[in-house]
C-alpha positions in Angstrom: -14.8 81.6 21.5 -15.6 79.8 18.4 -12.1 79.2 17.1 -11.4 77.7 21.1 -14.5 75.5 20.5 -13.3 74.0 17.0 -9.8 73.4 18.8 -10.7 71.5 21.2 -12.9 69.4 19.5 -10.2 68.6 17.2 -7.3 67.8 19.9 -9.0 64.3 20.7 -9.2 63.3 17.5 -5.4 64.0 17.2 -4.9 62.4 20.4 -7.3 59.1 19.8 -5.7 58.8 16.6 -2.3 58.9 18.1 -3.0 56.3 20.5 -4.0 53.9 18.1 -1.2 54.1 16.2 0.8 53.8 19.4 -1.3 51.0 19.9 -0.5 49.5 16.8 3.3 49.9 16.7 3.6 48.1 19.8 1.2 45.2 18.7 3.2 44.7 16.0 5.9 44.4 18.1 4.4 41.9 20.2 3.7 39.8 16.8 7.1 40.4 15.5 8.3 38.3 19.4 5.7 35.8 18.9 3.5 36.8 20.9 0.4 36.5 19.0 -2.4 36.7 21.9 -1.0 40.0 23.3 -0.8 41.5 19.7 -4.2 40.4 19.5 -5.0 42.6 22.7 -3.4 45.5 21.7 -4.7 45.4 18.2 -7.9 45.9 19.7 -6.8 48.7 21.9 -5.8 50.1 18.6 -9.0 49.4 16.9 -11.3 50.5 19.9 -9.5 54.4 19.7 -9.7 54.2 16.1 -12.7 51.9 14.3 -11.4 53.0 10.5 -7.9 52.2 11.1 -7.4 49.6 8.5 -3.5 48.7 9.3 -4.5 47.8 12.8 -7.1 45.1 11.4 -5.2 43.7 9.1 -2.0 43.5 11.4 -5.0 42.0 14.1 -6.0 39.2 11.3 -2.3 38.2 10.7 -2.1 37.7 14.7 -5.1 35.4 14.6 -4.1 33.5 12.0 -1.0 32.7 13.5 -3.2 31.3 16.5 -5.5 29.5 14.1 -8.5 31.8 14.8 -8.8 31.4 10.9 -12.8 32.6 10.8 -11.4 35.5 13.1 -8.5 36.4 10.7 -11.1 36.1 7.6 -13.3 38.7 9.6 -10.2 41.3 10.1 -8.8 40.7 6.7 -12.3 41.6 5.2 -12.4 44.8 7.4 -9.5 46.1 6.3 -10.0 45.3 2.9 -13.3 47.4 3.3 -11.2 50.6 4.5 -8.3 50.1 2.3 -9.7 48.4 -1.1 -7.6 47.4 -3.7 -4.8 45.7 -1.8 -3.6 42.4 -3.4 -1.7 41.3 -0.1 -4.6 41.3 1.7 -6.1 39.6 -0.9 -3.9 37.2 -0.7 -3.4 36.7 3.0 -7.2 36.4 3.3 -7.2 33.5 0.4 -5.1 31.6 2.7 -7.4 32.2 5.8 -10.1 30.9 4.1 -7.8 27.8 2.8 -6.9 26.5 6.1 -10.5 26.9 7.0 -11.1 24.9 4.4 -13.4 27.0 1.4 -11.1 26.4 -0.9 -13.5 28.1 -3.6 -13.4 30.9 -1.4 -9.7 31.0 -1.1 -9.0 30.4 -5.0 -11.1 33.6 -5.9 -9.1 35.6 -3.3 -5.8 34.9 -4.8 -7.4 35.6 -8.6 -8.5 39.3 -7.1 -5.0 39.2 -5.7 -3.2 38.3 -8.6 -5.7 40.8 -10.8 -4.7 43.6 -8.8 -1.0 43.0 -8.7 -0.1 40.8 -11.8 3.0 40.7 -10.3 2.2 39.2 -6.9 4.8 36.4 -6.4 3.4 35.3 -3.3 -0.5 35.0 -4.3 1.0 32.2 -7.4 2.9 30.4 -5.2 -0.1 30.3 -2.6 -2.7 29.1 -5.6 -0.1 26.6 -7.0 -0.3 25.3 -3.5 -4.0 25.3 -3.4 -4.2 23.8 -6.9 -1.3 21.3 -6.1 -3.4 20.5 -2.8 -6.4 19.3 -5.2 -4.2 17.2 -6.7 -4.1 19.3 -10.2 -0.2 19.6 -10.4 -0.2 20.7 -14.0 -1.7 24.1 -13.7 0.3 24.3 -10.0 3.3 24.3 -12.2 2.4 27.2 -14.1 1.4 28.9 -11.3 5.1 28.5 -9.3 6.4 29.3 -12.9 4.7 32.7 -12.5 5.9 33.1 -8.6 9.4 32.2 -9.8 9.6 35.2 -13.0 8.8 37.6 -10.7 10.7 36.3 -7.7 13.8 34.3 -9.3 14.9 33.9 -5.7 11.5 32.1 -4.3 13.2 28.8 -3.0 9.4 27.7 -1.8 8.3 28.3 -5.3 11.1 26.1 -6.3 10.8 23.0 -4.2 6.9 22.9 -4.5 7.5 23.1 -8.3 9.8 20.0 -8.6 7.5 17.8 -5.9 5.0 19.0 -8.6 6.9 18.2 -11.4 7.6 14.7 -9.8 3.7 13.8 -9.4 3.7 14.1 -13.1 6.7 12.3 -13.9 8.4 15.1 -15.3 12.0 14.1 -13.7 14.0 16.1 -15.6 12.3 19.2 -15.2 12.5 18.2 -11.4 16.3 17.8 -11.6 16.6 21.0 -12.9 14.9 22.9 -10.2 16.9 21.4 -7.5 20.0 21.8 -9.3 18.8 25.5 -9.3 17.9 25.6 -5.8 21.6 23.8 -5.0 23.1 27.3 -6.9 21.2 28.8 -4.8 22.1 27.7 -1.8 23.5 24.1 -1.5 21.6 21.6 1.1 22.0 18.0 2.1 18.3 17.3 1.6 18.3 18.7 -2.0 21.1 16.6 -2.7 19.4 13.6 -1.7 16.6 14.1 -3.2 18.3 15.1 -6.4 20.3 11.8 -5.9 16.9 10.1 -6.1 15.3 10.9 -9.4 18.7 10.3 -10.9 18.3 7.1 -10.1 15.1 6.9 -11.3 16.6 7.5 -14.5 19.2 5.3 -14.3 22.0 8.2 -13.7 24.0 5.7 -11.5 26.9 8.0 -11.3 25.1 11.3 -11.2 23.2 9.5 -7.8 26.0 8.4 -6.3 27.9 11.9 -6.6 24.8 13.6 -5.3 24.6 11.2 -2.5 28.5 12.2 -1.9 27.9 15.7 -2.0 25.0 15.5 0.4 27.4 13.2 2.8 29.5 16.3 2.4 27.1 18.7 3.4 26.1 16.9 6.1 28.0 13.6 7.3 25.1 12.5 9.7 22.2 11.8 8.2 22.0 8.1 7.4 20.0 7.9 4.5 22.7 9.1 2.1 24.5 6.0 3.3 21.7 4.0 2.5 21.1 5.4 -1.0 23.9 5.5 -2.2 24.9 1.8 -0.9 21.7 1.0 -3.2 23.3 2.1 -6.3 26.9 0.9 -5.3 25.3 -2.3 -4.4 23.9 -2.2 -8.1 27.4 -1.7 -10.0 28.6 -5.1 -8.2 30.6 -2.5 -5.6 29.8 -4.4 -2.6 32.6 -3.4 -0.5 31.5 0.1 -1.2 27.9 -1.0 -0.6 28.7 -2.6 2.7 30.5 0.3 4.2 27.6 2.4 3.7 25.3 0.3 4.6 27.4 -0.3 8.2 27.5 3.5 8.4 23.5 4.0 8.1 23.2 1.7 10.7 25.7 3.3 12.7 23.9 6.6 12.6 20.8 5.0 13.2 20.1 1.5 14.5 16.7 1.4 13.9 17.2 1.6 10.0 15.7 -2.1 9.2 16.1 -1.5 5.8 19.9 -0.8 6.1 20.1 -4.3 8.2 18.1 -6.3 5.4 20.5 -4.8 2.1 23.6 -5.8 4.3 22.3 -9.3 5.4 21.8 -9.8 1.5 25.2 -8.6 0.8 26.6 -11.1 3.3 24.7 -14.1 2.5 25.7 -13.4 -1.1 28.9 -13.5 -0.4 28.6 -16.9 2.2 28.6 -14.5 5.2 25.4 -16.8 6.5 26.0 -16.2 10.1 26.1 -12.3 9.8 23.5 -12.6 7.2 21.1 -14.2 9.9 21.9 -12.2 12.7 21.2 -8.9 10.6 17.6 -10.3 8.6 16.9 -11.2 12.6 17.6 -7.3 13.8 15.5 -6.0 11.2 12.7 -8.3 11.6 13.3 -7.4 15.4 12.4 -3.7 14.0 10.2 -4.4 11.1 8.3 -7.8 11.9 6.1 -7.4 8.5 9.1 -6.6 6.7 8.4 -9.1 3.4 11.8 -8.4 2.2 13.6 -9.4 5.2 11.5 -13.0 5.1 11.9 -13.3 1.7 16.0 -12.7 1.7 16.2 -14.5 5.1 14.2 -17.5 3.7 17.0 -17.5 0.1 20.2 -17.4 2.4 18.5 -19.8 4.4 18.7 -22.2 1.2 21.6 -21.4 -0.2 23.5 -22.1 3.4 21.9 -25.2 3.3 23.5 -26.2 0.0 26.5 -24.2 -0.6 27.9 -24.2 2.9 31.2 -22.8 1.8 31.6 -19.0 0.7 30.5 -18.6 -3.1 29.6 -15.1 -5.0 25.7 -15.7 -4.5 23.2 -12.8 -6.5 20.6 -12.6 -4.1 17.8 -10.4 -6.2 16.7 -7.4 -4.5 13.3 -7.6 -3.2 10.8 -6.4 -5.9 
């Protein structure tokens, strides 16, 4: 009679705990559709059957931080940090609860505890470099994506916040040299561009114009490679060069004042006044504060009035 007794008080505890794994499984599937508010449900179906089921709280905090419920997640992630101690991803993912609820303080000392628990947590650096890049102090961001990146050589995040890091400082080079890892790692328009850009800066005509090219070539629709690199062509006295690209940005988008204003300067440097005026009038049409386009406007205006005829004009670009 007693051995009946002790079984039966043990099958609903099999049972409950059963359900709330069942419960579990199939909020997490719910989460993994995007369905965050019925995970949330079913996570606390899960929960109710089984209070000291720590997977089910934590799985419930990452559904409520994907609805923005960030005091709810922080509540959840601090439960199952309770049951299951010691875990540097929940660490972690409760540092960035308490960041976009704004206690930062809060949300640094998580990712430390993270990062002292695991000293090879990829994802709690990257998330403090963020944190510390957010505040503005880029330098020790740095070292912190520096971290995420030795023990995830793959972490493209790591990599981009690193170089938009790296340019806050002024450290270009170092900048180049992450994108030009991030283009081996998998090539992109944007990183092109952007690579484009601080080669510029440092007066890498060449090395811009071939990373505008191979951003073109990655993709052939986006009109502000045009526009870049008819900059720099426009720079090394290629102005035939300049003013196809310049014609192309606009094609792609006619709202790009700034494309309207470089190729108005073109023209009324070469004596093209009438084209000149009609494209200083579009972008003013677009930009009506646009100083450059008054400023370049009012110079050809000038110059038409006393060199009527076509003449090689240098226009200086707009400071």
């Amino acid at each position: 009679m007693k051995k009946l007794l002790l079984l039966l008080l043990i099958l609903p505890l099999i049972s409950s705990a059963q359900t709330a794994d069942q419960y579990d499984k199939k909020g997490y599937d719910e989460f993994n559709k995007k369905d965050y508010a019925e995970a949330v449900k079913l996570f606390d179906k899960a929960i109710v059957a089984d209070k000291g089921f720590g997977d089910a709280y934590y799985h419930r905090g990452l559904a409520r931080f994907e609805l923005k419920d960030y005091p709810g997640a922080i509540k959840d992630y601090t439960s199952a940090i309770s049951i299951m101690n010691h875990n540097s991803v929940m660490f972690d993912h409760r540092g960035s609860a308490k960041r976009y609820n704004d206690d930062i303080p809060g949300a640094m000392a998580d990712y430390d505890t993270a990062i002292k628990l695991d000293s090879t947590n990829s994802v709690a650096y990257y998330n403090r470099g963020a944190t510390k890049a957010a505040l503005n102090n880029y330098s020790d961001a740095i070292k912190d994506y520096t971290q995420a990146i030795r023990y995830n050589p793959q972490f493209v995040d790591a990599y981009v916040n690193r170089a938009i890091a790296e340019k806050y400082i002024k450290d270009y080079a170092a900048a180049i040299a992450d994108y030009t890892r991030l283009i081996e790692l998998k090539p992109r328009a944007d990183i092109y561009m952007i690579r484009g850009l601080l080669k510029a800066k440092l007066n890498d005509k060449s090395g811009a114009i071939s990373d505008f090219s191979k951003s073109i070539d990655e993709d052939p629709e986006q009109p502000y490679a045009y526009y870049n690199r008819g900059i720099i062509k426009a720079d090394l006295k290629d102005l035939t060069g300049a003013t196809a690209d310049y014609n192309k940005a606009i094609t792609l988008d006619e709202k790009n004042e700034k494309a309207y204003v470089k190729l108005a300067t073109i023209q009324a440097s070469t004596g093209n006044y009438n084209d000149a005026m009609a494209n200083f009038d579009k972008a003013l049409a677009l930009n009506p504060n646009s100083a450059e386009a008054y400023a370049n406007r009012a110079t050809a205006k000038t110059l038409r009035a006393i060199l009527p005829a076509p003449l090689l004009i240098v226009i200086k670009p707009f400071p």
